[in-house]
C-alpha positions as CSV (number, residue, x, y, z in Angstrom):
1,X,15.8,10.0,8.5
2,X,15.2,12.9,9.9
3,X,16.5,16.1,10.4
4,X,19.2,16.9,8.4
5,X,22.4,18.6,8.6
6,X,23.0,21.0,5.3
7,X,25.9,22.8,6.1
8,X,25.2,25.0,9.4
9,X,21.7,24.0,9.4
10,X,19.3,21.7,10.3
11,X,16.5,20.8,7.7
12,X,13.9,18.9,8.2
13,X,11.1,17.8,5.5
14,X,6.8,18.0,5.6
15,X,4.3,16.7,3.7
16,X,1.3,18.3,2.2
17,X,-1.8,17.3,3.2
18,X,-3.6,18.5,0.0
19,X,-2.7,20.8,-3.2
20,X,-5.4,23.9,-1.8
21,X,-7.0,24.5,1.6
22,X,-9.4,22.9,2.8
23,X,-10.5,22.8,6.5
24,X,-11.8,20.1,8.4
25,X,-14.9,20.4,10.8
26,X,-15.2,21.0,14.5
27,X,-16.2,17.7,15.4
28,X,-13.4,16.1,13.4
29,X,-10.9,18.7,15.6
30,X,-13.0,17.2,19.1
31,X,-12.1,13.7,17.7
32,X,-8.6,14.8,17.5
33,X,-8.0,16.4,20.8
34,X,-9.6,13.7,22.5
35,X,-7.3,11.0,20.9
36,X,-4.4,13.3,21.8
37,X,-5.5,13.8,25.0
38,X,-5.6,10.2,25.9
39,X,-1.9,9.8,24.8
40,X,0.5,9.0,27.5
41,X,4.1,11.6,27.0
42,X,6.6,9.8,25.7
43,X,9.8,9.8,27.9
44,X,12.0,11.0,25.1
45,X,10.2,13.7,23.8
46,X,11.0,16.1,27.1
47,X,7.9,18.2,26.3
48,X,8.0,21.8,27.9
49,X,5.7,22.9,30.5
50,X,3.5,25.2,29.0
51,X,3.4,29.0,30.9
52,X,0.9,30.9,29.2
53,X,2.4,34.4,31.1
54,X,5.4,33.7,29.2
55,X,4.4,34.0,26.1
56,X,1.9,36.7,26.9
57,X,4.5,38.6,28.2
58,X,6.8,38.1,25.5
59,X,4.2,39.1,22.7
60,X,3.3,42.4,24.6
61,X,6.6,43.5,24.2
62,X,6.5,43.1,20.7
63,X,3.8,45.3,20.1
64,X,4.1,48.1,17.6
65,X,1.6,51.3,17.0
66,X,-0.2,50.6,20.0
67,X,-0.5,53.7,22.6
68,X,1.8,54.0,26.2
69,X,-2.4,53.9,27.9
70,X,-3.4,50.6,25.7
71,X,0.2,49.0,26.5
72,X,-0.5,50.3,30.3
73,X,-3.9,48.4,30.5
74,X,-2.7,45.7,28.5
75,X,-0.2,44.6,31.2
76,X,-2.2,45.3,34.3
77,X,-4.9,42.9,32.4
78,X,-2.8,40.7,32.5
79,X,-1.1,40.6,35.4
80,X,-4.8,40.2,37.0
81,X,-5.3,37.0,34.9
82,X,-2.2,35.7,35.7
83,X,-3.3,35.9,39.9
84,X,-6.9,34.7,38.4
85,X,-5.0,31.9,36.4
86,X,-3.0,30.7,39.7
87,X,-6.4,29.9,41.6
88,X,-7.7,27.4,39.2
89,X,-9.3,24.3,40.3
90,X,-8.6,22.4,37.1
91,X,-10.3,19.2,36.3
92,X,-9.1,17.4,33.2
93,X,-5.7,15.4,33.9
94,X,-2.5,17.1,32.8
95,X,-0.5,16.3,30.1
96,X,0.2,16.7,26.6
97,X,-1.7,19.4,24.6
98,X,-1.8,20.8,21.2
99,X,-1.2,24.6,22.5
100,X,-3.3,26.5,20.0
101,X,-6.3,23.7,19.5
102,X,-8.7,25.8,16.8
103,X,-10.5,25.2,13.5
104,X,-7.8,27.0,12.1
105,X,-5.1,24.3,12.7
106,X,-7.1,21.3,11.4
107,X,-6.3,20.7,7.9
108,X,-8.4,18.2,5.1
109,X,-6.1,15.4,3.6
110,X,-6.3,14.3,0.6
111,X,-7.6,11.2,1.3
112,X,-10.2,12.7,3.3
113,X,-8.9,12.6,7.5
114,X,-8.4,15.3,9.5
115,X,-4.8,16.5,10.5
116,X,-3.9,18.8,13.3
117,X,-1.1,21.2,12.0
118,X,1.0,24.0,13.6
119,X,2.4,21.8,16.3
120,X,5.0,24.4,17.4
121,X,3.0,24.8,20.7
122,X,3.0,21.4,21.6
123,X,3.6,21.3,25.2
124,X,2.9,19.8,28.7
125,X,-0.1,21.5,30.3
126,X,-3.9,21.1,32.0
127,X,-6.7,20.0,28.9
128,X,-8.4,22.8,29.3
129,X,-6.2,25.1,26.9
130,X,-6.9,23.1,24.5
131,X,-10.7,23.4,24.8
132,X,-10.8,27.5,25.4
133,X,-10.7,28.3,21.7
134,X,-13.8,26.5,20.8
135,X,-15.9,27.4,23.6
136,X,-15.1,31.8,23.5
137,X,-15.1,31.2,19.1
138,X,-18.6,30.1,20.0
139,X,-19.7,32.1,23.2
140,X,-18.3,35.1,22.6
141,X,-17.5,35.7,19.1
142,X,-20.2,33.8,17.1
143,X,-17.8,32.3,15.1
144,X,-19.2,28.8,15.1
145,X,-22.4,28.1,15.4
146,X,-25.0,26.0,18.7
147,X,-24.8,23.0,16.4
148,X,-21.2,23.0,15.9
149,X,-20.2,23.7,19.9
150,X,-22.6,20.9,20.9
151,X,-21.2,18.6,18.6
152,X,-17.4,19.6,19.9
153,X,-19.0,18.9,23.0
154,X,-20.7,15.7,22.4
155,X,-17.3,14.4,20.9
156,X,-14.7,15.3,22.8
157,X,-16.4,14.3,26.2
158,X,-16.8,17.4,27.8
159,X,-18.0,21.0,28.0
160,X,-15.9,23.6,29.2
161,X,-18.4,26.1,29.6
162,X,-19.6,24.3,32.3
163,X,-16.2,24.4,34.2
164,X,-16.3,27.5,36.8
165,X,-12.7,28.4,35.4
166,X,-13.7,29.2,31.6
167,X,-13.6,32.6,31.8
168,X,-10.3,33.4,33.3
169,X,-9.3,30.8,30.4
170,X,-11.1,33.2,27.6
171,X,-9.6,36.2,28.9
172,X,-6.1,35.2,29.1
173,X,-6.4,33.4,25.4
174,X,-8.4,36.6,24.5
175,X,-5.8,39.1,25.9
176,X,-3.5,36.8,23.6
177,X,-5.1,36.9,21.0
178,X,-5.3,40.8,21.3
179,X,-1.1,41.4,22.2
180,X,-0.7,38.8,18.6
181,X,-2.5,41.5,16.3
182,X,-0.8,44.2,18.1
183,X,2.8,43.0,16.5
184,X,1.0,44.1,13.1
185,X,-0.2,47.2,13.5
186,X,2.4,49.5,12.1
187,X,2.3,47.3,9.1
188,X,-1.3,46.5,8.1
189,X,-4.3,48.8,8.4
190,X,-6.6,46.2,8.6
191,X,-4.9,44.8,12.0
192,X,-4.4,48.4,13.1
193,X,-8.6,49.0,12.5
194,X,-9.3,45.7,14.1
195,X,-7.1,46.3,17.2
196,X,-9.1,49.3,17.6
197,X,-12.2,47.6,17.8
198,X,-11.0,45.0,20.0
199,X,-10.0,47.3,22.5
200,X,-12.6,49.4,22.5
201,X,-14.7,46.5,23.9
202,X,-11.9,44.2,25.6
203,X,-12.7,45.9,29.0
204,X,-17.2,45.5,28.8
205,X,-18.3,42.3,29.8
206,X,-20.2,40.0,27.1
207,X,-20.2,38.5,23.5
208,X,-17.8,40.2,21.1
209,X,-19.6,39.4,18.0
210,X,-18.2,42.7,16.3
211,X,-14.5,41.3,16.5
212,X,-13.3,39.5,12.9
213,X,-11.1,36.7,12.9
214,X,-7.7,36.7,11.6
């Protein structure tokens, strides 16, 4: 049963899906969302409502090594997305997401299936956030392939591209992604050079094909 009491903390035990590595595919992490999606919120969980701003906010406070002007137009950035964010017309029903839906989060078992992991996120929101990843990965950074993003399409039901709101969604999750590497500057070169580069282009419009995942 768990968790556990030890002491004066609470301890609570994971399995692991596989002895190395392996990631699943991005039509295996459509399947998944979808199934999620269609899940009705258990009473007893008393899931948060997910506030993007919040966390946004939080993270750009964190950052280290970053200059007083990138901190400056950091925040008013945001502060435009979050009047953007407000007028959204969404269109998927609300209700349980995975909060950080990416490749990166969809593990290989063993025996073969695909499991989501990282489910500290998991929260009560509009569909949508869950989609954003895939679509900009694809659209704006080349990271997966046409093939792969119709396929995430095909499975999952529906195309967020075509949704009037997806960029205000890629900004803010982009601006996010931004404020994250930002807490590792002072401490890794490579996040300080690739911060560099991803403000350098943060305020042109188009693909951002030079950025590198992390």
């Amino acid at each position: 049963m768990q968790p556990l009491v030890v002491g004066s903390r609470v301890v609570t035990f994971w399995e692991s899906v596989q002895e190395r590595e392996e990631y699943a595919t991005v039509g295996e992490l459509a399947d998944l969302l979808r199934r999620l999606h269609w899940l009705e919120e258990p009473e007893s969980l008393r899931l948060p409502y997910f506030d993007p701003f919040a966390k946004l906010s939080a993270s750009l406070g964190r950052m280290d090594g970053v200059t007083e002007d990138d901190r400056t137009f950091l925040e008013e950035r945001a502060g435009k997305l979050n009047k953007d964010y407000d007028r959204l017309d969404f269109v998927l029903p609300f209700g349980m997401i995975h909060g950080d839906a990416s490749i990166g989060n969809v593990l290989r078992h063993r025996d073969g299936h695909a499991v989501l992991i990282d489910l500290d996120g998991f929260a009560l929101a509009p569909r949508e956030w869950d989609l954003i990843q895939t679509a900009m990965f694809y659209d704006r950074y080349g990271w997966h392939t046409k093939a792969e993003y119709a396929e995430f399409v095909h499975r999952y039901g529906f195309d967020l591209m075509n949704w009037p709101g997806n960029e205000t969604l890629a900004d803010l999750r982009e601006l996010m992604m931004v404020a994250w590497l930002g807490h590792q500057v002072a401490t890794s070169k490579r996040s300080a050079n690739e911060i560099s580069r991803r403000l350098e282009s943060l305020p042109i419009d188009g693909n951002r094909h030079g950025w590198n995942p992390f």
